[in-house]
N, C-alpha and C positions, 0 to 999 in steps of 0.2 A: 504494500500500500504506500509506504514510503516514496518507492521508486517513482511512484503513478504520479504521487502529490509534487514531489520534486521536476517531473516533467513536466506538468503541467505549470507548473509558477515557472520553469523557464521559458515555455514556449509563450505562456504571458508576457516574461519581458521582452522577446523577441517582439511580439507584437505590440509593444510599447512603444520597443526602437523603430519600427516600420511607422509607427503611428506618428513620428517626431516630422517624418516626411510626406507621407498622407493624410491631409485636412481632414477627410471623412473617420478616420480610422484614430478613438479617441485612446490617449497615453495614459494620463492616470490611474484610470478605473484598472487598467490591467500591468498596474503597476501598485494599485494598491491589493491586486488579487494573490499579484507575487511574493508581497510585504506580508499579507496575512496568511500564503501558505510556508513563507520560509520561517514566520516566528513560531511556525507551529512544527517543521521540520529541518531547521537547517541553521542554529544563532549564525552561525559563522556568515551565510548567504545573506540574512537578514541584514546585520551589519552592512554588509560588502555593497546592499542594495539604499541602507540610508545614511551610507559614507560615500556614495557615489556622485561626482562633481554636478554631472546633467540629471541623473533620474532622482535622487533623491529628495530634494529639497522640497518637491509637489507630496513625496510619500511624509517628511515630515510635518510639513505644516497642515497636512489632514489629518495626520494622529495628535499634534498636539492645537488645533485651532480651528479643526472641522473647516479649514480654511481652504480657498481656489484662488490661483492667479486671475488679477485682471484681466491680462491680458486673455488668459485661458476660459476664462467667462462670456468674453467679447465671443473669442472664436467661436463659441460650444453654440452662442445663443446666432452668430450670424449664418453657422453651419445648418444648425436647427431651422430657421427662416430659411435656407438657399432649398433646402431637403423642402420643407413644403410649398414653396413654391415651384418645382420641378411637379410636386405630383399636383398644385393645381391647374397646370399645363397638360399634365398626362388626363385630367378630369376622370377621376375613376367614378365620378358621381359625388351627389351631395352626404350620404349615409358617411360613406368610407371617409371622404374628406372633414366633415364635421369630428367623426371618431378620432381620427389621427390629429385634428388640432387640439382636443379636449388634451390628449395624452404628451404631444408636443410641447403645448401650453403648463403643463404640470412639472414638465423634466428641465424646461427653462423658466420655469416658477422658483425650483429648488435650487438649482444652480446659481444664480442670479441671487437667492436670499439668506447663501453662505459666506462667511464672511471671508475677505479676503486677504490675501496672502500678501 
């Protein structure tokens, strides 16, 4: 089980690092997925991941201040708006699009009313 959980929190930072280069594809969350599988399998990883020059500093200012970068706020909430305006271009209808702003509206509700970094 070990092995599994250890895979999985790296293949998270992998996809942290990918996400530093792709707008869509967001860093912290699987950065903080890492953080919370290596304190639970690995101090030495843990450490290595919140003494780390670039990834770190988003993993500690969540653990200790529930806090987001501005600037990472901006991005999440312009991302958020580019993504639904794309689908109400695509018009999948008014049901589907109504649902997805309700949910939209909730995820840059919380982002937006964290404190920041």
């Amino acid at each position: 089980m070990r092995t599994l959980m250890m895979t999985i929190a790296w293949a998270s930072v992998a996809a942290a690092i990918v996400g530093i280069f792709l707008p869509l594809l967001p860093t912290t969350p699987f950065l903080l997925l890492s953080a919370g599988i290596f304190a639970r399998t690995s101090p030495r990883f843990e450490s290595w991941l919140l003494d780390h020059p670039w990834l770190g500093a988003s993993v500690r200012a969540w653990r200790e201040r529930g806090a987001i970068r501005s600037r990472a706020k901006a991005t999440a909430a312009l991302t958020i708006a580019g993504s639904f305006l794309l689908l109400v271009w695509l018009d999948p209808g008014p049901l589907p699009l109504a649902v997805v702003a309700v949910i939209l509206s909730a995820c840059v509700a919380f982002i937006v009313t964290r404190p920041s970094a």
